[in-house]
N, C-alpha and C positions, 0 to 999 in steps of 0.2 A: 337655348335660353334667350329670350327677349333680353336687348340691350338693358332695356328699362329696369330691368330684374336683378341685373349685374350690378346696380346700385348698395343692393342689399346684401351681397356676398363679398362685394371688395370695396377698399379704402382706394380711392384716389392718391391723397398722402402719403399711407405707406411707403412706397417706394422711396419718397425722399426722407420721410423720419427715418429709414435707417442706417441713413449715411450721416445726416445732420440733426445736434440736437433742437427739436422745433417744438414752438406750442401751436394742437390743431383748434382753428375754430370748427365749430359745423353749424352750416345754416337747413332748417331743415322745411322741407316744403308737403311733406307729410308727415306721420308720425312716424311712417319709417326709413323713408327717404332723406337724403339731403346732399348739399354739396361742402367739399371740405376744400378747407386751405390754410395751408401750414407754412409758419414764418419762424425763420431760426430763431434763436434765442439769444445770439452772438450778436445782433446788430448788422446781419450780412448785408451787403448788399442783392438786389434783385434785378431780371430782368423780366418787364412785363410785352408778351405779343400785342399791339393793338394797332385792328386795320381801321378803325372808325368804323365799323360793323356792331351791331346788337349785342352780340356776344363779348366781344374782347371789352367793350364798354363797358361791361357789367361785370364783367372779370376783374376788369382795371379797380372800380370801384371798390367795391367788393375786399380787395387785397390789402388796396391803401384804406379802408375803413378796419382791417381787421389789427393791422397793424398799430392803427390809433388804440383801438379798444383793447390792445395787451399791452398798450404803453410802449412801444418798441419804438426807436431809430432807425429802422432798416430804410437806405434810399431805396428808390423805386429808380429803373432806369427804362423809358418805354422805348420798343424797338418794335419799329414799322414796315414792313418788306413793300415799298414801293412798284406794284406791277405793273409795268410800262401800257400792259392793255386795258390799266384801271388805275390813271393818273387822278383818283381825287383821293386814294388812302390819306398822304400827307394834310390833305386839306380838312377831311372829316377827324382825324385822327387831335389832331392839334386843336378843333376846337370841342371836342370832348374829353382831353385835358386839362384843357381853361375852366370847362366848368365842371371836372371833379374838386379841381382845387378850389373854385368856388364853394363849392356845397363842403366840401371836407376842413378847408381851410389847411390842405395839404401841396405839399409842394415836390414835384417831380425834379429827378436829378434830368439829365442833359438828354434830350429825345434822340435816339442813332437812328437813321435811316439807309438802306441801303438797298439800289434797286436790282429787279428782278426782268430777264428777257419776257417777251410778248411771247406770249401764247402761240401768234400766227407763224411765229420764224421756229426754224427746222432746227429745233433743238431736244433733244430728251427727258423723259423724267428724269433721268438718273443726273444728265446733267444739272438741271435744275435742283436737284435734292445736294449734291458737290456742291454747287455755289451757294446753298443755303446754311449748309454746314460749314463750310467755312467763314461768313458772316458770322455765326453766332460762336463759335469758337472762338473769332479775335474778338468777340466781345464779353465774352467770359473771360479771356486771358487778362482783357487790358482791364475792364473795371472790377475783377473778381467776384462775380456773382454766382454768389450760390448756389440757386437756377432760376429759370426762365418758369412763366406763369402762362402757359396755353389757353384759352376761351374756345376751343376745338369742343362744338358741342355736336351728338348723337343728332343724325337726320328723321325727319318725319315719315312713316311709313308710306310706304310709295300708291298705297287706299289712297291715301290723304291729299298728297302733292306729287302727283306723277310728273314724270321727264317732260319736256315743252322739247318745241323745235329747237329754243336759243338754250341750251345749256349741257348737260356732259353727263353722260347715263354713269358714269362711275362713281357718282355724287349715290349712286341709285342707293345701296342697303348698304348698314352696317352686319359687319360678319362677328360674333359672340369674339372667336379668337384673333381677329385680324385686330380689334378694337385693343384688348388686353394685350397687343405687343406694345403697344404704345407705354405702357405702364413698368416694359426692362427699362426702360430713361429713368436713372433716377434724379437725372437733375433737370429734369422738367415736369411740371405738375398741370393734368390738365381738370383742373373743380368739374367742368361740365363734361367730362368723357360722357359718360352716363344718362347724359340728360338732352333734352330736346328743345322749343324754340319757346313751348308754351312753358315750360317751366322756368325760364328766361325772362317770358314777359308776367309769371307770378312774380319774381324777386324786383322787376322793375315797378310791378304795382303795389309791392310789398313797402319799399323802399321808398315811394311816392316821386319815383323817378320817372313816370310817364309824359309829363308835359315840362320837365324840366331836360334830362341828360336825354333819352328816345329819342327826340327829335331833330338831335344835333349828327342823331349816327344816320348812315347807308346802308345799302342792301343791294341795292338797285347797278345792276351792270346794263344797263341799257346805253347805246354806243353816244359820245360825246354829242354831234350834233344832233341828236335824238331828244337830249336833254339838258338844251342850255347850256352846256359845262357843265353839266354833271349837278347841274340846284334842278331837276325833276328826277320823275319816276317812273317806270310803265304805269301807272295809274294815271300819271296826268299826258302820257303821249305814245299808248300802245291799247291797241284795243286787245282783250282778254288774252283769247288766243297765242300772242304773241310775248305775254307777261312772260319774264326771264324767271329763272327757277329760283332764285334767291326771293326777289319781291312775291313769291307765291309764296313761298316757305314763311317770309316775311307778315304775309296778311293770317297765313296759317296760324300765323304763335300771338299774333299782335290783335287780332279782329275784334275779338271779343272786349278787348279795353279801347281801342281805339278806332271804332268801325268807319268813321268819316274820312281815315286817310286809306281806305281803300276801295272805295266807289270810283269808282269808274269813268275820268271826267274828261274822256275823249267824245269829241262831236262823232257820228253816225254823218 
């Protein structure tokens, strides 16, 4: 079964309505399709993922907008995993904050950050996955969040945006059942399991979010003195070829609304 398919045979939510009582919204982007997100009914507090990336941006939105529109109290608490080999999370992260609560007129409880070893140094997934797990445990203990709100969306088929030199073949496919483990967590909700980059940029064009929150987010892992500090792109300082897999994935979902930020403005 096509990930994409798995839309239609399972609730995202689930898993957490049946521990807490919650009302789900669903936004839908077909007539059969859509993405859901469910907020207790208790006033819980929440813990939302956001790296300053596409997805969690819209995830974040998205959450704290639905919250509005069922009248609910629930703080939001955003929590950023800082990766030492992509020292601008914190930077992208916090000013797509600013301007949700701009456009929302909502206000985030206390941003927790907590970093993450570099990729380059000799460490493990597993270890990696230990140090991540326990982050978000002392952060469910200490501000009792009901769970955590994931922006983890379904990759584009590998037709579309194949592997480049700069990036990590294990990114490559999703597996129908490796995807649906993700869904025994019942205290973490991911809206976009299911969904992919361009459905991502219909809710951003949806929402007339493209030339307001879009451009405040990242994508782009292209190395520090490549780009400024991290303010470019591979569009504006990598020729084709050498585009990182995100900012491919990136023009993949984004092109069709926004085709001027991905021409290609390195000199020959």
């Amino acid at each position: 079964m096509l990930i994409e398919e798995l839309n239609r045979h399972f609730s995202t939510a689930a898993p957490y309505a049946s521990v807490e009582n919650v009302e789900i919204k669903k936004y839908h982007y077909t007539d059969l399709d859509k993405i859901e997100i469910a907020v207790p009914r208790n006033g819980a507090p929440l813990g939302m993922f956001l790296s300053g990336g596409p997805d969690s941006a819209l995830t974040t939105y998205l959450l704290a907008k639905t919250i509005q529109e069922f009248g609910f109290k629930n703080p939001i608490y955003p929590i950023t995993t800082e990766f030492l080999a992509r020292p601008y999370n914190i930077k992208y992260a916090w000013g797509v904050l600013r301007k949700i609560e701009e456009l929302l007129d909502f206000k985030f409880e206390q941003h927790l950050i907590f970093p993450m070893p570099n990729h380059a140094l000799p460490i493990s997934d597993e270890d990696k996955k230990v140090i991540m797990s326990f982050n978000i445990q002392q952060y469910h203990d200490r501000y009792n969040l009901s769970c955590i709100v994931n922006g983890l969306t379904a990759n584009p088929p590998i037709s579309e945006v194949g592997d480049t030199l700069y990036g990590d073949s294990s990114k490559e496919r999703d597996e129908a059942d490796v995807i649906l483990q993700k869904l025994k967590n019942k205290r973490v909700q991911y809206p976009f399991l299911f969904s992919n980059k361009k459905v991502v940029s219909y809710f951003y064009n949806h929402f007339d979010l493209l030339d307001s929150l879009f451009p405040l987010t990242r994508s782009c892992e292209a190395e520090m003195h490549e780009t400024s500090y991290f303010t470019k792109d591979c569009f504006e300082v990598r020729h084709e070829e050498k585009y990182c897999w995100w900012c491919r994935e990136r023009r993949w979902g984004f092109e069709q609304y926004r085709p001027n930020d991905f021409t290609n403005k390195v000199k020959i």
